[in-house]
Each structure stands twice: as C-alpha cells, then as structure tokens.
C-alpha positions as CSV (number, residue, x, y, z in Angstrom):
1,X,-69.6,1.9,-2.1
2,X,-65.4,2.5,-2.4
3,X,-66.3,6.3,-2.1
4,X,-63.2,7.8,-3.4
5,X,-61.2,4.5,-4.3
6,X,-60.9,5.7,-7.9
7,X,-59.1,9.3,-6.9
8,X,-57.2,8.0,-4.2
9,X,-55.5,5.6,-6.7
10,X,-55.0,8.3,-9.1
11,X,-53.8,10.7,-6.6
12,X,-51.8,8.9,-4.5
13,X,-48.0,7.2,-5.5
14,X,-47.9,3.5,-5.3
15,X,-46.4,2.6,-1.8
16,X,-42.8,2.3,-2.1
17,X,-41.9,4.4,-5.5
18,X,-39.1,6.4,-5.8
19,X,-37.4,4.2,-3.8
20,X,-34.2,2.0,-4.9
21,X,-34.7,-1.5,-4.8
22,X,-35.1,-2.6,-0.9
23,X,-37.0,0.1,0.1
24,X,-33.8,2.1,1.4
25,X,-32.7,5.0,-0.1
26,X,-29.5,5.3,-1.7
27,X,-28.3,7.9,0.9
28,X,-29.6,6.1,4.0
29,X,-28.0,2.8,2.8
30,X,-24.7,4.8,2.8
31,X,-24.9,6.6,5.9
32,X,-25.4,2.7,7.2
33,X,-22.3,1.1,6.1
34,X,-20.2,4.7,7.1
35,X,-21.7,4.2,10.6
36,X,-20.7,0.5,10.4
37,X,-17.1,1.3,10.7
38,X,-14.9,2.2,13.6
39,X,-13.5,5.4,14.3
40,X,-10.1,4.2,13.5
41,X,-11.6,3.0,10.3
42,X,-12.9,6.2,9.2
43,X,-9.4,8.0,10.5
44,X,-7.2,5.4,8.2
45,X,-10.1,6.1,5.2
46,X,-10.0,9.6,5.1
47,X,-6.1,9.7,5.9
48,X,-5.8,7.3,3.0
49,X,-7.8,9.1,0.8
50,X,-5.9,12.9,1.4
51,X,-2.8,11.0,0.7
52,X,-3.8,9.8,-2.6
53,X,-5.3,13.1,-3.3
54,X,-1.7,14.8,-2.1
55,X,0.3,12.3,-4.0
56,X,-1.8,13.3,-7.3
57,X,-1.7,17.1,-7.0
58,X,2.4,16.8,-6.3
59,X,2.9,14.5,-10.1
60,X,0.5,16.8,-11.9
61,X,2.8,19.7,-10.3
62,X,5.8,17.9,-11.5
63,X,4.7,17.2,-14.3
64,X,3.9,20.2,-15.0
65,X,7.2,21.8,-14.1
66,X,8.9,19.3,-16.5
67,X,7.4,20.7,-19.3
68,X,7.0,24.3,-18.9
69,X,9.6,26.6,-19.9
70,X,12.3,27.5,-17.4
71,X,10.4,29.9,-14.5
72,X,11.7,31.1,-11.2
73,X,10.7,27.5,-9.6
74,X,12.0,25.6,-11.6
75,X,15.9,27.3,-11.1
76,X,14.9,26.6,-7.5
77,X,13.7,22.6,-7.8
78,X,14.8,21.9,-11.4
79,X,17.3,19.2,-9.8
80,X,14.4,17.7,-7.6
81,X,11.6,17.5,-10.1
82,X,13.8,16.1,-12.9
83,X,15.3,13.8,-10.4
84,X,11.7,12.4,-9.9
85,X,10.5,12.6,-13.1
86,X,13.2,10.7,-14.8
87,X,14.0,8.3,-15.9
88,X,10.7,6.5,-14.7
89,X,8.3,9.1,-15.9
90,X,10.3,10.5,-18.5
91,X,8.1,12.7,-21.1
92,X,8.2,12.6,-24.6
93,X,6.4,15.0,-26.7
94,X,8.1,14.4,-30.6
95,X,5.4,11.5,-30.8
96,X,4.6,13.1,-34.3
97,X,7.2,15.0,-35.0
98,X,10.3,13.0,-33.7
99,X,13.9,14.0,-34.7
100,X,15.4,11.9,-37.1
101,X,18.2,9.9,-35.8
102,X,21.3,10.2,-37.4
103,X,23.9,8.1,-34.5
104,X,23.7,4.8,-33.5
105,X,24.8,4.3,-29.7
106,X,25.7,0.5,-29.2
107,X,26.1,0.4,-25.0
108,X,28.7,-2.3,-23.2
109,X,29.4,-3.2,-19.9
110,X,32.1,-5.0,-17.9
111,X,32.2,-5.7,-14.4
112,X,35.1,-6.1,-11.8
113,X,34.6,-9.2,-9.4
114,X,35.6,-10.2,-6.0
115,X,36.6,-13.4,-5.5
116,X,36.3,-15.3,-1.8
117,X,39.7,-15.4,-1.7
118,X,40.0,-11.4,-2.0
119,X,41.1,-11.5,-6.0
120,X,39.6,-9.1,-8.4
121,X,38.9,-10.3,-12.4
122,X,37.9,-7.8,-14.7
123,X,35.2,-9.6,-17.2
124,X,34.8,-9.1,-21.0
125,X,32.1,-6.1,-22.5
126,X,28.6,-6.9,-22.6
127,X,26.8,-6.1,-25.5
128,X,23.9,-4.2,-23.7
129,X,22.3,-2.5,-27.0
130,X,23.1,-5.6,-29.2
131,X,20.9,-8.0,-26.8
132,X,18.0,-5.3,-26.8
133,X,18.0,-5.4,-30.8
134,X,18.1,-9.1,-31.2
135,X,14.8,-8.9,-29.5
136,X,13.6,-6.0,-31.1
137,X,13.8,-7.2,-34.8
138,X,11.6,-9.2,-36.6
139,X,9.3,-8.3,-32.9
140,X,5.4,-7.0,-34.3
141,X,5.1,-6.1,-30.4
142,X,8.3,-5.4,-28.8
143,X,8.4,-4.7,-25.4
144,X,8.9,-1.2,-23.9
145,X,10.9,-2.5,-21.1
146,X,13.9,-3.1,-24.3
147,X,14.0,1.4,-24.4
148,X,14.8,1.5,-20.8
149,X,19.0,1.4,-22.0
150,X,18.4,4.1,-24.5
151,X,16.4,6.4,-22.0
152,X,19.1,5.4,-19.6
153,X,21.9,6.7,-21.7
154,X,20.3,9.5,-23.0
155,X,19.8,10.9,-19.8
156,X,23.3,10.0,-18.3
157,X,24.7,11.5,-21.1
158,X,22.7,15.1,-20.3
159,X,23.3,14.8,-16.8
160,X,27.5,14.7,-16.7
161,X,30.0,17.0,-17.6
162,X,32.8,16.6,-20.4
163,X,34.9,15.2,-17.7
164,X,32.5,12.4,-16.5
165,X,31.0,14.2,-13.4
166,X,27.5,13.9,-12.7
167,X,25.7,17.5,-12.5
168,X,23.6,17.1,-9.2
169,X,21.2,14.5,-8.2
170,X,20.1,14.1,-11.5
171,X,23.3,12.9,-12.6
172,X,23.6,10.4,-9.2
173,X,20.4,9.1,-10.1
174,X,21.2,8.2,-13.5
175,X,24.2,6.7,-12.5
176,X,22.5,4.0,-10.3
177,X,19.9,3.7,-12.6
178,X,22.1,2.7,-15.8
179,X,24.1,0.6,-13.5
180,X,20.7,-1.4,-11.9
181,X,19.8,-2.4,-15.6
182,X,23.9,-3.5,-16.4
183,X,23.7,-5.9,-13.3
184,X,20.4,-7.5,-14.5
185,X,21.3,-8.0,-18.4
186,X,24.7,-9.3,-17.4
187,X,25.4,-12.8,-16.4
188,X,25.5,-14.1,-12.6
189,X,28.7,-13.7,-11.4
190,X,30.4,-17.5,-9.9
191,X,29.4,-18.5,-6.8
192,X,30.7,-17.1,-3.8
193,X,31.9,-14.1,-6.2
194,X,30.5,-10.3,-6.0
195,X,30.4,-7.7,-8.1
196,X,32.3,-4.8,-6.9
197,X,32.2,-2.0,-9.5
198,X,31.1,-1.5,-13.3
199,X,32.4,0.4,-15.9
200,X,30.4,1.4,-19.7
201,X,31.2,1.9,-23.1
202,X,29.6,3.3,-25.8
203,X,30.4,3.4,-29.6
204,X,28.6,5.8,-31.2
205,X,28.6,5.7,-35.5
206,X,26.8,7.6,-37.7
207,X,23.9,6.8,-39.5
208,X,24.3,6.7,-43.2
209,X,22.0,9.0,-45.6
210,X,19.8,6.9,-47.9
211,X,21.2,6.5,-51.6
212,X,19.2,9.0,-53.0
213,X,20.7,11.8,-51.1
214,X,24.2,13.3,-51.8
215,X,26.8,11.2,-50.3
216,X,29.0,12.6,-48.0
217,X,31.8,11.2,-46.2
218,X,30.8,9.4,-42.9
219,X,32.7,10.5,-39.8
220,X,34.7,7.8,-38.1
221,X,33.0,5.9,-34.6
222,X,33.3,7.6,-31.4
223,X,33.7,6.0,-28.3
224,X,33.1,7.1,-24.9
225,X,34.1,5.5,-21.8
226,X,33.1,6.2,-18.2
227,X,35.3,5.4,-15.0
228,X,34.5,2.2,-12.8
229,X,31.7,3.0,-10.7
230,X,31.5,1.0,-7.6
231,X,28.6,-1.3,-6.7
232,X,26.9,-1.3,-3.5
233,X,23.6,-3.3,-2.3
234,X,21.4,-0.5,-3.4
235,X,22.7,-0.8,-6.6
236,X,21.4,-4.3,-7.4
237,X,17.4,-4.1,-8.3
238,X,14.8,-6.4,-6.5
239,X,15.6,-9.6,-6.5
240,X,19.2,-9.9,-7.1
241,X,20.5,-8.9,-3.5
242,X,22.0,-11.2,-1.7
C-alpha cells in the first residue's frame, strides 16, 4: 500500500532543486555560450581583455610615479610619465588644503594669418581668461572644461625655462596643448584664410589682502609674453582641420 512513499518524499530532494531556473546550471550554461564562439572569437576576447588589463596596470603605475617622491625611476621616465599624465590626468591633492591664491593670470592670444594671396595679418589679443570668467560667474554649476586654460598655463609655465624654452617633452606637450585650446576659443579665421602661428600673453596682478589685514603696497602687473609658435594640422583639435 505506497510502502515507503512517506520516507522516500522525506528523503529524497524534489526533482530539479538546486538548480537555476531552466534546469541548467550556471556553469554548464556558460561553458555553452564559450563553446558557441569561434576560435577567432575567443583569440580577439582574451587579447581584448589582457589589453584592458595592461592598459590599467600601466595608469595605476603612472599614477603612481606622479605622486611619489622623486626615486631612481622616476629620474629615468619623469619626462614620459609627466608627459602622459598631464595635462589630461593632471592630479590634484590640495582638495582640502589648497594654497591660497594671491595672483591673478588673465591669458590672450593673437594669431598670424595667411591670406590666399600669400599676405600675413597679425589679429588683435583674445581675452582667453576673461571669456572663461564671464561663464564662470553667477554659474551654480560651471563646467570643468572652463579650468582647462588655467591647468594649461600652469603647466607651460613649469615646463619652460626663463628664456621661453620648453624643458623636454613635457614642455612640447604643453605647448600644443595651450595652443589646441587658443584655436578653438578664438574666432574662425575668413574664408580661404589659415592660421599660421600664435603667440600668448599673460598679465599677471596681485591679489589684494582683504581690509582687515595690514595694507601693504601692491606690486605693479607683470606681463609675460611667449614667441610666435607656428601652427601645423596637428595643432588644430577634432573638428577644426581642414
């Protein structure tokens, strides 16, 4: 009469459990889809993946390198880490504890054009810094793309000698960069005309103490003035070669 129905339903699992929904288990479902794949599938996957893989380990290097105090490696590959790490991954650590900036640099730009006819104009300055703080103010939410002149400057200005020379790649680097941002934050030149080299200014003046400190007599603007660089196609960013 069901002899042993009772234990056998006590003692024995219900068919299927322990299994994901489907009735395959997780493992077996994946060895399926792998052994769906090509060979060449599976060589670009896995090449992909140690390439992702390499490109990580390299940053966190470099990153690394960037920040640690000056070792035999980096007086070896200072020059190539920097020139990788900066300006576009540029690290700041004075997020709470920032120096307290006592210059103002206000950044301009003028370009040299060639005409069709062969003629060279030299234009008026741009006001570089005075178009990234007429966005700025009154802005709850500026955009960080409006630091990428001060970054720019700061950097050239630690990467050239007293004489204008840039110091290594570093220095190149900067030089192209600072000159990328001048050609897209300056107007078009006329049609038929080309911009053949650039040349920046930059007045620097001194912050003012507030009233309640002891007045003392503030120094008179600086102004600093590079040589024309020339302009070539890889100068001009995305979308404004010809």
């Amino acid at each position: 009469m069901g002899g042993g129905g009772p234990s056998d339903a006590a003692g024995s699992p219900p068919e299927g459990a322990g299994e994901p929904p489907g009735g395959v288990p997780a493992s077996g479902a994946l060895r399926d889809r792998l052994s769906d794949r090509t060979p060449a599938q599976r060589v670009i996957a896995g090449t992909a993946t140690v390439l992702v893989a390499l490109a990580l380990v390299l940053h966190t290097v470099a990153t690394f390198l960037t920040v640690a105090p000056a070792n035999a490696v980096t007086a070896g590959q200072g020059d190539r880490v920097r020139a990788y790490m900066g300006p576009e991954f540029k690290q700041s650590w004075q997020l709470f504890s920032p120096d307290i900036t006592r210059t103002m640099d206000r950044v301009y730009a003028r370009r040299q054009l060639r005409a069709p006819d062969g003629s060279v104009t030299t234009t008026d300055w741009t006001d570089l810094t005075g178009a990234d703080l007429d966005e700025l103010r009154g802005n709850l939410m500026p955009s960080r793309i409006r630091q990428q002149l001060n970054n720019a400057w700061s950097t050239l200005a630690g990467s050239h000698d007293a004489a204008q020379r840039p110091l290594g790649q570093r220095g190149l680097d900067s030089e192209q960069y600072l000159k990328r941002l001048a050609l897209t934050r300056t107007p078009a030149p006329p049609a038929g005309s080309r911009v053949v080299r650039l040349q920046f200014r930059d007045i620097v003046t001194t912050v003012p103490a507030p009233p309640w400190q002891q007045s003392q007599a503030v120094p008179e603007p600086t102004v600093r003035t590079t040589p024309w660089w020339p302009v070539g196609p890889a100068d001009l960013a995305e979308g404004h070669r010809a």
